[in-house]
C-alpha distance (Angstrom), angle and dihedral (degrees) to the residues before:
residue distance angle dihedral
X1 . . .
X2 3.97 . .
X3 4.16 118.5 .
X4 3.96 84.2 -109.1
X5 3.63 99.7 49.5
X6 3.37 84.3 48.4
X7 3.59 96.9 51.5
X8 3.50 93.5 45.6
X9 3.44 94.9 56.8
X10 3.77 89.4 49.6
X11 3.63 90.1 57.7
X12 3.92 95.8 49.1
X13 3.55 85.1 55.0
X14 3.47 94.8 55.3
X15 3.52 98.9 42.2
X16 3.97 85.9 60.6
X17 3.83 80.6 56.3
X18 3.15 102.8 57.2
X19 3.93 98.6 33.9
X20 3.03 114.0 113.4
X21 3.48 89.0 -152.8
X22 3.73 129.2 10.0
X23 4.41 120.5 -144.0
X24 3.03 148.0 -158.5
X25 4.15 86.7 -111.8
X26 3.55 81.6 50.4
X27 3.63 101.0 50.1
X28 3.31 89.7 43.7
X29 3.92 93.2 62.3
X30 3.74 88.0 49.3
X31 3.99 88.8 55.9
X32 3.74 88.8 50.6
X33 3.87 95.4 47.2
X34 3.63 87.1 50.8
X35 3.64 91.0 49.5
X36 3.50 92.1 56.2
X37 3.61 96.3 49.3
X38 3.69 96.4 48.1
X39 3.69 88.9 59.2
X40 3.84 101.5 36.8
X41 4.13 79.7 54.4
X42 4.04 86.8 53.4
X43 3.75 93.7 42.6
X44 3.84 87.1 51.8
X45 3.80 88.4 51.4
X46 3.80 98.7 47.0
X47 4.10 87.3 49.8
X48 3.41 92.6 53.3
X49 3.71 104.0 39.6
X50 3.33 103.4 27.9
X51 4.10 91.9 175.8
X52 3.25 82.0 82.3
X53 3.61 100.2 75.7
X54 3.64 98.9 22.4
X55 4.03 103.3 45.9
X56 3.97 104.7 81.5
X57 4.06 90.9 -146.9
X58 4.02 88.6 56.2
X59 3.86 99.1 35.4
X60 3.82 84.0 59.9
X61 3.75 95.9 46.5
X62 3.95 82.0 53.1
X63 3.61 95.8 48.4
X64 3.53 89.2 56.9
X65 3.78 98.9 38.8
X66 4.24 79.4 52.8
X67 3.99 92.4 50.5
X68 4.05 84.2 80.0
X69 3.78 97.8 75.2
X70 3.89 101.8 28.3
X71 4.06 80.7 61.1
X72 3.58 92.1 47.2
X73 4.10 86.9 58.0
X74 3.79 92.2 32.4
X75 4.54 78.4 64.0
X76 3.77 91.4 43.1
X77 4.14 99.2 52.7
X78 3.82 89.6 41.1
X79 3.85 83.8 63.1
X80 4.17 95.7 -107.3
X81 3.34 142.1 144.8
X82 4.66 116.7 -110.8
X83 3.78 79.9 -168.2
């Protein structure tokens, strides 16, 4: 993880400190900012090692290890619960 992703994920956790009361617009931003860091951290990974990507027997590894969050959203826009 990058000093600024870092940072910024300092700073959302302080802003939920200091809150004085967290929403959904708020949460929301949080998501996003996690979003963005999960994939800046994969983008990172695929720059450095591009085998990864390139490799068939480690693309599919990837694929599967990448299955975890599309079902996570898959349960969201069908209207479920992740809990």
């Amino acid at each position: 993880m990058s000093k600024e992703e870092l940072k910024r994920m300092r700073e959302i956790g302080e802003s939920f400190q200091t809150a004085r009361k967290v929403t959904e617009e708020s949460m929301l931003v949080s998501v996003s900012a996690l979003v963005d860091t999960m994939m800046s951290s994969c983008n990172r990974c695929f720059h450095e090692f591009p085998r990864l990507l390139d490799d068939p027997q480690y693309r599919t590894q990837l694929i599967e290890i990448m299955q975890k969050p599309k079902n996570y959203i898959t349960i969201i826009e069908t209207g479920g619960s992740p809990l």
